[in-house]
Each structure stands twice: as structure tokens, then as C-alpha cells.
KEKE-558141 format. One record per residue (C-alpha): x, y, z; residue in one letter; residue number from 1. Coordinates in steps of 0.5 Angstrom, whole numbers. Last residue first. Example, Ala and Ser with C-alpha at 12.3 -4.5 7.8 and 13.67 -1.06 7.14 Angstrom:
BEGIN
<xx->27; yy->-2; zz->14; code->s; pos->2> .
<xx->25; yy->-9; zz->16; code->a; pos->1> .
This chain:
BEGIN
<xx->410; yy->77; zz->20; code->x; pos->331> .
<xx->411; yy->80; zz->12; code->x; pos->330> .
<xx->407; yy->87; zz->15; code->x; pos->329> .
<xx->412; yy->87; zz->21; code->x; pos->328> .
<xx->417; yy->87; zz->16; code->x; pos->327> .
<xx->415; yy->93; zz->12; code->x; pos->326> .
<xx->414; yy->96; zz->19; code->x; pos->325> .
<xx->420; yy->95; zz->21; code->x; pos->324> .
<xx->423; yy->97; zz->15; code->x; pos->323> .
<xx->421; yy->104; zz->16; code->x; pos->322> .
<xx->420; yy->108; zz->10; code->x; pos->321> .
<xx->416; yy->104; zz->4; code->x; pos->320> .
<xx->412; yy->101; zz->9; code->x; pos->319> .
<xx->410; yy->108; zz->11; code->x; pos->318> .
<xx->409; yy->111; zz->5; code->x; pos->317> .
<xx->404; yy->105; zz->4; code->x; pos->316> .
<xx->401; yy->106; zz->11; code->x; pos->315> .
<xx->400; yy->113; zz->9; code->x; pos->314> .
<xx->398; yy->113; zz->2; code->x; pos->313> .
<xx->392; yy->109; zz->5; code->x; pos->312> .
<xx->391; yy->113; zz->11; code->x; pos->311> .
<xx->390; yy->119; zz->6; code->x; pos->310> .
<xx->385; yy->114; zz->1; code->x; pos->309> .
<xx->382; yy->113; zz->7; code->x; pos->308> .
<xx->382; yy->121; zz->9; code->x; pos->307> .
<xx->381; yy->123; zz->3; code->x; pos->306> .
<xx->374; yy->120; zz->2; code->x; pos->305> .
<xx->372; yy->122; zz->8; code->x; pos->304> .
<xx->372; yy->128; zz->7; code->x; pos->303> .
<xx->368; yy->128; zz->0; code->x; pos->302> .
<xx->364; yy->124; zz->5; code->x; pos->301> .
<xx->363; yy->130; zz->9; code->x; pos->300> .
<xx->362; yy->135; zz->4; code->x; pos->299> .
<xx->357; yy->131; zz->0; code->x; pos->298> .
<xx->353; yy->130; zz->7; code->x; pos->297> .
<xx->352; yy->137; zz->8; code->x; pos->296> .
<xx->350; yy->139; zz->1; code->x; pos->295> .
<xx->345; yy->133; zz->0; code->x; pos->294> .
<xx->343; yy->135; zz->8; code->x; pos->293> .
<xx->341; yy->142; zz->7; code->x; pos->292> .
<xx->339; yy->143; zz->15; code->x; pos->291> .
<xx->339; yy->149; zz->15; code->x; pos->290> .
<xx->345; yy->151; zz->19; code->x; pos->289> .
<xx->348; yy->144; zz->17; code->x; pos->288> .
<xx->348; yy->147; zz->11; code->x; pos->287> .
<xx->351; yy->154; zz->13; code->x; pos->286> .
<xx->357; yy->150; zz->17; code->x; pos->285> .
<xx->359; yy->146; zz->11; code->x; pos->284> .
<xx->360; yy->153; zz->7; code->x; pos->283> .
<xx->364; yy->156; zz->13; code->x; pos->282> .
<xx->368; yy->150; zz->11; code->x; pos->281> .
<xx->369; yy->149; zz->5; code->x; pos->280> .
<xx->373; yy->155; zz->3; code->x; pos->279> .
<xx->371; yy->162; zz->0; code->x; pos->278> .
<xx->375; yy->165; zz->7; code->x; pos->277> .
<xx->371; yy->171; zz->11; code->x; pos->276> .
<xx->377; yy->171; zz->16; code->x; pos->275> .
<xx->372; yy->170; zz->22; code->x; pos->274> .
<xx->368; yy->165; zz->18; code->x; pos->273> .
<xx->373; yy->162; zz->16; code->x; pos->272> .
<xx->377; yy->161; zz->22; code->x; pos->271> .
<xx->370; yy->158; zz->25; code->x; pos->270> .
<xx->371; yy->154; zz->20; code->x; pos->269> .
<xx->378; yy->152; zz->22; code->x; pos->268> .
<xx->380; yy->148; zz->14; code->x; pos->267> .
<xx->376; yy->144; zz->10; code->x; pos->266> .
<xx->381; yy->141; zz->7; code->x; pos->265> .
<xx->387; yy->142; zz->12; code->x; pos->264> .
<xx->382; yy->138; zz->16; code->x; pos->263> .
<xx->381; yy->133; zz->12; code->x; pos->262> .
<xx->388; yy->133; zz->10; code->x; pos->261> .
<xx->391; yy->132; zz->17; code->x; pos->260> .
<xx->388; yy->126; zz->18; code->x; pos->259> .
<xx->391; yy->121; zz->13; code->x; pos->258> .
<xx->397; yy->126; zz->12; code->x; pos->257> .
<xx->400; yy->124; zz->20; code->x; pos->256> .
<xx->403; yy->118; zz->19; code->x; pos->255> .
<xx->408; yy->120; zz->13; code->x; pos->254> .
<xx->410; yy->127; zz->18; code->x; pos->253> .
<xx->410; yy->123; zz->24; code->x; pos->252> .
<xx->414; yy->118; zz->21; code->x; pos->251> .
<xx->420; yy->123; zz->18; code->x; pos->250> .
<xx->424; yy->122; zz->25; code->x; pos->249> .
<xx->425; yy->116; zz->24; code->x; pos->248> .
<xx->429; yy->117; zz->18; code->x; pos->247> .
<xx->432; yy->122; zz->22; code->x; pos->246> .
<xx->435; yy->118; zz->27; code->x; pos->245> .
<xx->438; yy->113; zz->23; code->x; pos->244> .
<xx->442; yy->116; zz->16; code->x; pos->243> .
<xx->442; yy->124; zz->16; code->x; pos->242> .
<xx->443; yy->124; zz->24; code->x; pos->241> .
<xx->450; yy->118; zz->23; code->x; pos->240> .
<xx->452; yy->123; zz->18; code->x; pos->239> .
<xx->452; yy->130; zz->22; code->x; pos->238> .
<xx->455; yy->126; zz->29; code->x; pos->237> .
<xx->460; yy->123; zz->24; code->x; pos->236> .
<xx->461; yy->116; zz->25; code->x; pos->235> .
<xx->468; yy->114; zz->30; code->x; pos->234> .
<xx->466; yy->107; zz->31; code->x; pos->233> .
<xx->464; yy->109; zz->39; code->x; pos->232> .
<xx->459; yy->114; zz->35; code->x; pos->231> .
<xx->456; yy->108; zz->32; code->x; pos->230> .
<xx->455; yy->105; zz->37; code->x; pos->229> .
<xx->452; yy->109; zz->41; code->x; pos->228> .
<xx->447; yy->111; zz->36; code->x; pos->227> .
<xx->445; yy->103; zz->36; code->x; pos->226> .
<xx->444; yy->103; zz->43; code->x; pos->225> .
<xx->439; yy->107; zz->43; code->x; pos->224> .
<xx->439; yy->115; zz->46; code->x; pos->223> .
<xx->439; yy->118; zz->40; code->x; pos->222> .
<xx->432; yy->116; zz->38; code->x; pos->221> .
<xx->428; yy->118; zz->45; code->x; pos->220> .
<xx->430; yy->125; zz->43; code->x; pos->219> .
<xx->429; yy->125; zz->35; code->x; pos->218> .
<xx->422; yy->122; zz->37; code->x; pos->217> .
<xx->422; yy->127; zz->42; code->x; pos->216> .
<xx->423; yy->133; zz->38; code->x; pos->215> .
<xx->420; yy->131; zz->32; code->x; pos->214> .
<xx->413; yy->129; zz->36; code->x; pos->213> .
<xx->414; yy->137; zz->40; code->x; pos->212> .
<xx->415; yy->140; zz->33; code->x; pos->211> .
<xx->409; yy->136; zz->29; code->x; pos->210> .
<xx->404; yy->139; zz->35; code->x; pos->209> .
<xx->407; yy->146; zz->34; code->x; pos->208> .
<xx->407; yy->147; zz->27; code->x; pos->207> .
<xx->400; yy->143; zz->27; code->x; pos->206> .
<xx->397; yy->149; zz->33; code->x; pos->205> .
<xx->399; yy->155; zz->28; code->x; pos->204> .
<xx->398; yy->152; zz->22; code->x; pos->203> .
<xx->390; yy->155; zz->21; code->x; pos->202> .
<xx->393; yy->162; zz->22; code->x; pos->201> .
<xx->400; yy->162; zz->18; code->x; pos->200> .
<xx->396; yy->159; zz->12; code->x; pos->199> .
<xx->390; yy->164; zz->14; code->x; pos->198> .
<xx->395; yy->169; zz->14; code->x; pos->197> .
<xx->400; yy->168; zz->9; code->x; pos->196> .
<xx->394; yy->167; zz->3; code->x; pos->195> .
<xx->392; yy->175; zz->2; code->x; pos->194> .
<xx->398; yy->178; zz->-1; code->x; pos->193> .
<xx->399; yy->171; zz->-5; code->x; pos->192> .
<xx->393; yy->173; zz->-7; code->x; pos->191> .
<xx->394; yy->181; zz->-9; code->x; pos->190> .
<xx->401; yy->178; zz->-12; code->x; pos->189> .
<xx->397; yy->174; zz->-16; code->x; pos->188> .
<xx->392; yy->179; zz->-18; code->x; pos->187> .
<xx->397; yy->184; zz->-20; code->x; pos->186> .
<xx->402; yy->178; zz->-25; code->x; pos->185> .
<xx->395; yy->178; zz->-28; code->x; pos->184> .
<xx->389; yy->173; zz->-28; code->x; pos->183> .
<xx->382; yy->177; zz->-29; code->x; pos->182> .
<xx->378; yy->182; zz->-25; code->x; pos->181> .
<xx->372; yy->180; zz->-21; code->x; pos->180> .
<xx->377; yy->180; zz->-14; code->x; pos->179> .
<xx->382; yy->184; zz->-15; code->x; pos->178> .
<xx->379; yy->192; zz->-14; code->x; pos->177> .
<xx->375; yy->188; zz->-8; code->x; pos->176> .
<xx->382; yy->185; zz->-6; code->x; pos->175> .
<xx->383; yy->178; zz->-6; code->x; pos->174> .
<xx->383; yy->172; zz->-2; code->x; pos->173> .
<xx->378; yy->173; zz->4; code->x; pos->172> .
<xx->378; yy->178; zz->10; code->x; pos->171> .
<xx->383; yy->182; zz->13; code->x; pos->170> .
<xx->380; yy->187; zz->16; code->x; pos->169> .
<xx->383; yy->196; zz->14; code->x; pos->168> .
<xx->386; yy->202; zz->18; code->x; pos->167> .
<xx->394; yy->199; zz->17; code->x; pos->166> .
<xx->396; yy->199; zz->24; code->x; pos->165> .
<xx->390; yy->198; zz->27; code->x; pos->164> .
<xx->386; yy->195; zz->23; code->x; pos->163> .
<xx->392; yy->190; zz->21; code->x; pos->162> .
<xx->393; yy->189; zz->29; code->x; pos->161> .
<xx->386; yy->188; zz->31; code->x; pos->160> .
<xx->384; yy->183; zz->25; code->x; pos->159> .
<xx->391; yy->178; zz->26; code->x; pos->158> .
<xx->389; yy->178; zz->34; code->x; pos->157> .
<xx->383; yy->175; zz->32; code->x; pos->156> .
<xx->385; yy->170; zz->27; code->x; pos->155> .
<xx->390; yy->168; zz->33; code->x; pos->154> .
<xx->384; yy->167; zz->37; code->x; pos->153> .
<xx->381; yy->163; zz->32; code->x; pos->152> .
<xx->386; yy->158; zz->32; code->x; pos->151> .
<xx->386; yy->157; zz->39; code->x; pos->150> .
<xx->392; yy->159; zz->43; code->x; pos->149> .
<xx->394; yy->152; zz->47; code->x; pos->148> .
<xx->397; yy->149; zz->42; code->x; pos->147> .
<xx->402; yy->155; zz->40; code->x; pos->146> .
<xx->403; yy->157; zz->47; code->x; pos->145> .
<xx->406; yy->151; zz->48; code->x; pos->144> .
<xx->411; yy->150; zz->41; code->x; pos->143> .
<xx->413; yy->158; zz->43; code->x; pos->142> .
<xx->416; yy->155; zz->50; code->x; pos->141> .
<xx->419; yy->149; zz->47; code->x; pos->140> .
<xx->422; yy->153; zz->42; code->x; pos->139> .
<xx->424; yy->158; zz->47; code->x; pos->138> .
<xx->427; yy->152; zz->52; code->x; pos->137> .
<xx->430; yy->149; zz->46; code->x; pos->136> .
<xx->434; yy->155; zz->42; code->x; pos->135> .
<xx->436; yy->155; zz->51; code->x; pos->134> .
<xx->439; yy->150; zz->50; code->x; pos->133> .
<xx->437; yy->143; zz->54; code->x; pos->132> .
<xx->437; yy->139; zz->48; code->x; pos->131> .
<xx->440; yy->142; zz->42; code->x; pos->130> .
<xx->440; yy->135; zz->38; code->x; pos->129> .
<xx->432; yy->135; zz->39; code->x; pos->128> .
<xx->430; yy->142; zz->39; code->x; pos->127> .
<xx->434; yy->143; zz->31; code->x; pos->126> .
<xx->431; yy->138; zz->30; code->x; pos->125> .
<xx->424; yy->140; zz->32; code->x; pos->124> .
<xx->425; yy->146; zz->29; code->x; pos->123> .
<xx->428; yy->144; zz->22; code->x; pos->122> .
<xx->421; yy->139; zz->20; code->x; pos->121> .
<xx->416; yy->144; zz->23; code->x; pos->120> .
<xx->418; yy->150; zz->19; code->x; pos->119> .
<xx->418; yy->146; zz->12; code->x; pos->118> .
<xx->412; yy->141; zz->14; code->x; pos->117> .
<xx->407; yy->147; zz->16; code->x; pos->116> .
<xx->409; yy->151; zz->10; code->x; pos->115> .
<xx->408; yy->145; zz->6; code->x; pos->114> .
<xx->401; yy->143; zz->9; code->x; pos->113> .
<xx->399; yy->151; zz->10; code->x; pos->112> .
<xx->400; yy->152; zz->2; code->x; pos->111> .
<xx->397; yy->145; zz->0; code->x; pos->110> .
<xx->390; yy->146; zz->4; code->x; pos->109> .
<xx->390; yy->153; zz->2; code->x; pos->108> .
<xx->390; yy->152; zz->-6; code->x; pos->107> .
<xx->386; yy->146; zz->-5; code->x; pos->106> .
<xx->380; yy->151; zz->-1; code->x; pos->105> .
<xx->381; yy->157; zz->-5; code->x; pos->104> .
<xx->381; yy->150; zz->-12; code->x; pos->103> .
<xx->374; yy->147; zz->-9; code->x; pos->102> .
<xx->371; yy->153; zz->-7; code->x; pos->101> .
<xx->367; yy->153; zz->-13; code->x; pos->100> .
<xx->367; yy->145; zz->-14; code->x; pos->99> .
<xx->363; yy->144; zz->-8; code->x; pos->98> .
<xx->356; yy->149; zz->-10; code->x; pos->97> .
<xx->358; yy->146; zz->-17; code->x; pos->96> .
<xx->358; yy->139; zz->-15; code->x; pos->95> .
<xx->352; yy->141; zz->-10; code->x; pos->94> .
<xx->347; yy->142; zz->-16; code->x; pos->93> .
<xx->345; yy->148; zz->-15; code->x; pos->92> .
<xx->338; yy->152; zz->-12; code->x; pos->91> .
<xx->343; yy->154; zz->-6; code->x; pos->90> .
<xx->339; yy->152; zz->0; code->x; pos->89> .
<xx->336; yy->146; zz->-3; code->x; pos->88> .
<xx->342; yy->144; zz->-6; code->x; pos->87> .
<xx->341; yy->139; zz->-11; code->x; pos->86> .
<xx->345; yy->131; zz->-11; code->x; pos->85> .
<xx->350; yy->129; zz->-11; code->x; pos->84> .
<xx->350; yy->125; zz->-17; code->x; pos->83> .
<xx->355; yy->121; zz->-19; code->x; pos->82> .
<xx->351; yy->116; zz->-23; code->x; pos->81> .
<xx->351; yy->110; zz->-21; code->x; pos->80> .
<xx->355; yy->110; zz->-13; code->x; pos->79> .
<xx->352; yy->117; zz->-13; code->x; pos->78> .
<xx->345; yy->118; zz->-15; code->x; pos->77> .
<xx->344; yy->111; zz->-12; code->x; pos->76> .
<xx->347; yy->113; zz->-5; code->x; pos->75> .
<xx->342; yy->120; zz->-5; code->x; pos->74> .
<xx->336; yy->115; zz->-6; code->x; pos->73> .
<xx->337; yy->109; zz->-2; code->x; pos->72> .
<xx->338; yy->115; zz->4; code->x; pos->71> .
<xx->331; yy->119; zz->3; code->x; pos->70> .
<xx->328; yy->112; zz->3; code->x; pos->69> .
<xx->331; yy->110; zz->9; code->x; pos->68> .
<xx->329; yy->117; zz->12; code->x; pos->67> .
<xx->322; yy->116; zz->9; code->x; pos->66> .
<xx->319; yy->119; zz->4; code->x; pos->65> .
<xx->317; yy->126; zz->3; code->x; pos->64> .
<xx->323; yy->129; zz->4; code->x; pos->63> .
<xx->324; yy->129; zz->-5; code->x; pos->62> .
<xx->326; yy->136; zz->-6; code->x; pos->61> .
<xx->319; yy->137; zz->-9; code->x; pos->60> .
<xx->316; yy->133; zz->-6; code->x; pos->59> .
<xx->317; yy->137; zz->1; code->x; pos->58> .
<xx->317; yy->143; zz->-3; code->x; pos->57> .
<xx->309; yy->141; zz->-5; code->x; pos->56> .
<xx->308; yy->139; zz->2; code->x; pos->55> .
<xx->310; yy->146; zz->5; code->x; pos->54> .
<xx->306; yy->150; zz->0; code->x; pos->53> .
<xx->299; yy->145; zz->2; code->x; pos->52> .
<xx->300; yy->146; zz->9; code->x; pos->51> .
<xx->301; yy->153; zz->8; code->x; pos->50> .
<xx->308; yy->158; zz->9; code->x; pos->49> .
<xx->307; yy->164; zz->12; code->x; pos->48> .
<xx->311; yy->171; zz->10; code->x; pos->47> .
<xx->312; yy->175; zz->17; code->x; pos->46> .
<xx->319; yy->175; zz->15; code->x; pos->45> .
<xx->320; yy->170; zz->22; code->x; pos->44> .
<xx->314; yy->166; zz->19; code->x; pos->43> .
<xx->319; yy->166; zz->12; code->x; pos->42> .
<xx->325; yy->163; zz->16; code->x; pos->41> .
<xx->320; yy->158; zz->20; code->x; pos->40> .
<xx->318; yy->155; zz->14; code->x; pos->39> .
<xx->324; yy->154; zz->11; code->x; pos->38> .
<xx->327; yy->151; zz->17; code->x; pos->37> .
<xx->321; yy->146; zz->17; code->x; pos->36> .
<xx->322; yy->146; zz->9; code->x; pos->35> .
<xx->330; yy->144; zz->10; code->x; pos->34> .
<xx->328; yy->139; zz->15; code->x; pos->33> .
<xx->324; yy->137; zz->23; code->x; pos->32> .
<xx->326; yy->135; zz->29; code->x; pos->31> .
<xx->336; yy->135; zz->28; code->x; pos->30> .
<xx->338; yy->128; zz->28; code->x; pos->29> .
<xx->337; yy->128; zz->20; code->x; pos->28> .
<xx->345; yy->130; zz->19; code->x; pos->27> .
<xx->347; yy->124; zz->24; code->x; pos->26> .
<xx->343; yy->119; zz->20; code->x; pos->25> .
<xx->345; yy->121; zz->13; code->x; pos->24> .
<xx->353; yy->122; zz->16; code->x; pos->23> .
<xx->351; yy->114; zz->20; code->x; pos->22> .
<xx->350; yy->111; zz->13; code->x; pos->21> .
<xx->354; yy->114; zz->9; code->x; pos->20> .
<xx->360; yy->112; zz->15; code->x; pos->19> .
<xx->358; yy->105; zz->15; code->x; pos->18> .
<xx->359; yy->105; zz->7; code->x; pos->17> .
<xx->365; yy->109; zz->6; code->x; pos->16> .
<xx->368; yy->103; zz->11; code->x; pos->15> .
<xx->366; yy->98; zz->7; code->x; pos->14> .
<xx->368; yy->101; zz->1; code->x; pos->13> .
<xx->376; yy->102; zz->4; code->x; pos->12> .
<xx->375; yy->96; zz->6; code->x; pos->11> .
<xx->375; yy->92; zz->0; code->x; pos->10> .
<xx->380; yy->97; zz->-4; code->x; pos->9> .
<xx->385; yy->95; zz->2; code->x; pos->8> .
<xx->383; yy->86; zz->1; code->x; pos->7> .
<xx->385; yy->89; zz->-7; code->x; pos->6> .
<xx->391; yy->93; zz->-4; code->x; pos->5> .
<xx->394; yy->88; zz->0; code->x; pos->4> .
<xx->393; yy->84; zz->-6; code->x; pos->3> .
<xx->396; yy->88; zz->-11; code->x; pos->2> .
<xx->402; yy->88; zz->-6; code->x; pos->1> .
């Protein structure tokens, strides 16, 4: 084991590697930089920038040398000293910019992640062993609709009915009256008031998508020849589902964590951006919108972290599950 996870450390810094390089590269695509964007941004508001202001900003945020040199610098600061860097657009280190919506966006990240998992799980079952039914039909209909209504439509129609039903717009996590107030049993109520509908907004299409690989895995399970046989041998229906199919059944809930949690991590940005979410995601866009490259390429690579390190839980998680998988690793 220690070795499989020493030859898995070696690849997973390799594979950060590759993926820095090509996130700096993709980042600095774009004709121009932060200062070229700030210039245009002043010249809109009839302030113009000189020549010499557009070089001293240049050094001063360090886009005076070239792209290698710019890249050398931020990978040092972070593999030596774990600086990301300052924020050219929030004049903050981006540590601060990224730990301030760090805990909203974790706090959505793990409610949507369970809720997914608790509704999935029972619904897909529930479809497999009721085949044909007309439970199944209907869940199969919802599970449809589900993946096709983009998550952004479904924020959308949130915000129609609360604004005509109750007169006002869901946005953000808290209330204004809550918002610079300290922890109280209010101000958590106030919260959990407001995280349902986000959570149920970005889980929609995962809800679905996990219900339909549960269903046919359960589905493709129950007719093998060891389930025949086991019900030829008199083993209950509820005890032979508990101990084979289901095991089997749990695998797309252990394989799915290394993708899944970037993306519950940064969340639907267009879905933060609707619902005025204080998460990562809307903060992502906007650095890619003014080209803050140091902001934008630690947001990238703090999900590319948790997806390796979610792959690898996976893959042990896996292993520990199914031992077919265990013994294919031993082959």
C-alpha cells in the first residue's frame, strides 16, 4: 500500500505540474494583460493612462517579464513559500481573496454533496427494483427533465416564483438585517433559510444523473446468474439486494467524488452569479474577466488539487468496496 501511494504522490506531482503550466498558458492566451485591461477600463471613464503609468503598473505587478519568467515566479512563491500571490483586482493576497469565500462555498459544496447522495441513492433503488412501474416511469420522466433544464433555468424560475409569491429575490445566504450580525440560533435559521435553494438548484442535474447509473447498474446487477441463484436457494429478496447488487450499486457514488467536488467546489457560476452566491465561482469569472491571472490560476489549481486528491480517495475507496477491483490491481 505505501508503495502504490508513494508511485501515486509521484504522479499526482506531475500531473500538477502539467496542469500549472498549461492554466498559466491558457490564463495569458487572451492579447494583452491586467494593465492592458485597466487602461481600457480608465479610457471608458475618460481617465487615460500614459505610457510611463502603464510601465510603472507593469512592474509593479510583476508583467514586465516574459511569460516563462512570469510563470517561474508564481510557481516558486507557491511551491517554496505558498504564496499565491496578490490580486491585482482586489489589491489582496489571493489567500485572503480565496479564504473569504472558502467556508460559503464548502458549506454549499457538502450540503449539496449529501442531499444529492441521500436523494439519489433511495430513488435509483427504488427505480431498479420496481421496474416497469409506474413509480418508475415517473421517476425516470423527472430524472429526464432533470438533466435537460439547465441549472440556470431552474435559479431562474426560483426567482420568478419567490418574487411572485412572497414579493422579494432570493440572493446570497443571508438576509441584510443578518448579514453584519453575529452567530445567533436567528442568523443560523436566516441561513439555512436561504441554503435550500441553491443546494437544491446545483443538485438538480446530479440528483439525476446518479439516479439513472443506480438504476441501471442495480438493473444490469439483478439479472446475473449469481442473483438467480441465490433466489433458486430460497435467500430473501431484501437480504440478497443488501448484500450483492447494492454493494455494486454503491460505485458510482465512491467513483464519481473525484469530479464531482470541483465542481460542487466552485459551484454553477452562472447559478452564482443569478442567485448572488458569495462563493468561488462568480470570483473566478471576474478574474478571468480582467485578466487577474495570479487569482484566477489559484482558483484553478486549488481545483485541481481536490480533484487528484478526489480521484485518489476514489480509487482507494474503490478498492476497499469492490474486490474485483482489488484483485485486478494485484494482477
Amino acid at each position: 500500500m505505501l508503495k502504490y501511494l508513494g508511485r501515486r504522490a509521484i504522479y499526482i506531482a506531475a500531473t500538477l505540474l502539467a496542469i500549472s503550466l498549461v492554466v498559466f498558458v491558457i490564463i495569458n492566451l487572451p492579447p494583452g494583460d491586467y494593465v492592458t485591461a485597466l487602461r481600457a477600463r480608465y479610457a471608458v471613464q475618460g481617465q487615460g493612462l500614459t505610457d510611463a503609468d502603464v510601465e510603472a503598473l507593469r512592474v509593479r505587478y510583476g508583467l514586465d517579464g516574459n511569460l516563462l519568467q512570469q510563470y517561474w515566479n508564481w510557481l516558486t512563491q507557491i511551491v517554496l513559500h505558498g504564496d499565491l500571490g496578490m490580486s491585482f483586482e482586489h489589491q489582496k493576497p489571493v489567500s485572503e481573496v480565496i479564504g473569504a469565500r472558502l467556508g460559503a462555498t464548502l458549506g454549499i459544496s457538502i450540503g449539496t454533496l449529501l442531499v444529492t447522495w441521500a436523494l439519489a441513492f433511495p430513488i435509483g433503488v427504488y427505480s431498479a427494483v420496481k421496474q416497469h412501474s409506474i413509480g418508475d416511469y415517473t421517476v425516470t420522466t423527472i430524472g429526464f427533465l432533470g438533466l435537460a433544464t439547465p441549472n440556470f433555468l431552474i435559479a431562474l424560475i426560483f426567482i420568478y416564483f419567490s418574487v411572485t409569491w412572497f414579493g422579494s429575490v432570493p440572493s446570497g445566504l443571508c438576509s441584510p438585517e443578518w448579514c453584519d450580525a453575529s452567530w445567533n440560533l436567528g442568523k443560523l435559521l436566516d441561513l439555512i433559510g436561504h441554503l435550500w435553494i441553491p443546494m437544491i438548484v446545483i443538485g438538480t442535474a446530479g440528483v439525476a444523473g446518479l439516479v439513472r447509473v443506480i438504476r441501471n447498474n442495480l438493473l444490469d446487477e439483478l439479472q446475473r446468474p449469481y442473483v438467480t441463484a441465490a433466489r433458486a436457494r430460497g435467500v430473501p429478496e431484501g437480504r440478497l439486494l443488501r448484500r450483492y447488487p447494492l454493494r455494486v450499486a454503491l460505485n458510482p457514488f465512491v467513483s464519481t467524488i473525484g469530479w464531482i467536488l470541483p465542481l460542487l467546489l466552485v459551484g454553477d457560476i452562472v447559478v452564482g452569479q443569478i442567485l448572488g452566491l458569495p462563493t468561488l465561482g462568480p470570483i473566478m469569472l471576474g478574474a478571468l474577466k480582467a485578466q487577474d491571472m495570479y487569482l484566477a490560476g489559484s482558483i484553478i489549481m486549488v481545483l485541481s488539487v481536490v480533484t487528484v486528491i478526489g480521484t485518489l480517495i476514489s480509487d482507494l475507496l474503490l478498492g476497499w468496496l469492490d474486490p474485483r477491483i482489488r484483485l485486478g490491481h494485484q494482477r
